[in-house]
N, C-alpha and C positions, 0 to 999 in steps of 0.2 A: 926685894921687898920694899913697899911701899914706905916712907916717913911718916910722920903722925902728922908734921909740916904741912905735906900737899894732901893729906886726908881731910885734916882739918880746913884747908881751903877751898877741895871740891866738897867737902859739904855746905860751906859759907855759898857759897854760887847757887848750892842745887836749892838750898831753902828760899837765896834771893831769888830765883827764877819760879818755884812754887807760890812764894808770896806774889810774886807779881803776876801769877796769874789766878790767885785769886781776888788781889785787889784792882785790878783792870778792869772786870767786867763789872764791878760797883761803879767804879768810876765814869764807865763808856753808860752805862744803862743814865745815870743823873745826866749826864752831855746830852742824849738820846731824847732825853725831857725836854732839857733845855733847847733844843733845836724846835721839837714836835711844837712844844710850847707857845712861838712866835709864826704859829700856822693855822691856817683855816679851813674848813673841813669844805669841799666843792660835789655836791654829789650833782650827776646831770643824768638823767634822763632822754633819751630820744625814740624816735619811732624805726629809724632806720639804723639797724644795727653795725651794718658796714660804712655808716658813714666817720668822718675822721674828725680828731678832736683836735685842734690847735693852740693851744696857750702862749700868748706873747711873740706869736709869728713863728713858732717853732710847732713842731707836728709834737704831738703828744701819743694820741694812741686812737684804733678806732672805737668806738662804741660799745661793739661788744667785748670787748678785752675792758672795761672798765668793768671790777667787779662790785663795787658796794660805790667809792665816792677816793677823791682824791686828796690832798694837800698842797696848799697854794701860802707862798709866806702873807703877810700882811701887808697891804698895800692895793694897788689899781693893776687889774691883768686886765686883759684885752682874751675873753675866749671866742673861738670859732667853730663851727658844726660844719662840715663841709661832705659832699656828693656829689658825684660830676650829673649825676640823676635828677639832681632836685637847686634851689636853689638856697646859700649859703646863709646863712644865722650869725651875729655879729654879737655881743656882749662885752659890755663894759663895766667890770666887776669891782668892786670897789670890799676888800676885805681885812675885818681884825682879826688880830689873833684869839685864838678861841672861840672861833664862830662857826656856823654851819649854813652853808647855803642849797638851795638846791635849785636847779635852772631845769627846765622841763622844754624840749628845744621840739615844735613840731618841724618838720623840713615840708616847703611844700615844691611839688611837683616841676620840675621844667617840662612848658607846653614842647613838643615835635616839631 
């Protein structure tokens, strides 16, 4: 038979471990903010859906996989519109937090 001792003490644990997980996700959602917060909102637009999206010299994502617009911290990105099809789009973005931008990127053609 159990003591009242270690009864008493798995319930001290089980309540810490219920409280803490009810107060984590209060906690993570305000951090959550405070990250979103120091971010700028990038929607981009193109014509060519397979072409690729570069942020800061790193591959981002192609075209059509951007579904509404992305987040970019505050500060100067450098975006790129790239297709081996067409020829490449350069951007030099200059963003605050809390802001909305949107870049409208036509690609044009490479001649044969």
């Amino acid at each position: 038979m159990a003591s009242t001792r270690s009864i008493g003490a798995c319930l001290a644990i089980l309540l810490g471990v219920l409280s803490a997980q009810v107060v984590m996700p209060a906690c993570g959602g305000q951090a959550n903010q405070g990250r979103k917060s120091d971010r700028a909102i990038v929607a981009l637009r193109c014509d060519v859906p397979d072409a690729e999206v570069w942020v800061d010299g790193r591959y981002f994502r192609e075209v059509a996989e951007l579904k509404r617009a992305f987040r970019l911290r505050a500060g100067e990105h450098r975006i790129e519109v790239r297709h081996h099809d067409y020829h490449s789009m350069y951007y030099e973005l200059s963003v605050q937090a809390g802001t909305r931008h949107t870049l409208r990127v036509e690609l044009a053609k490479r001649l044969p």
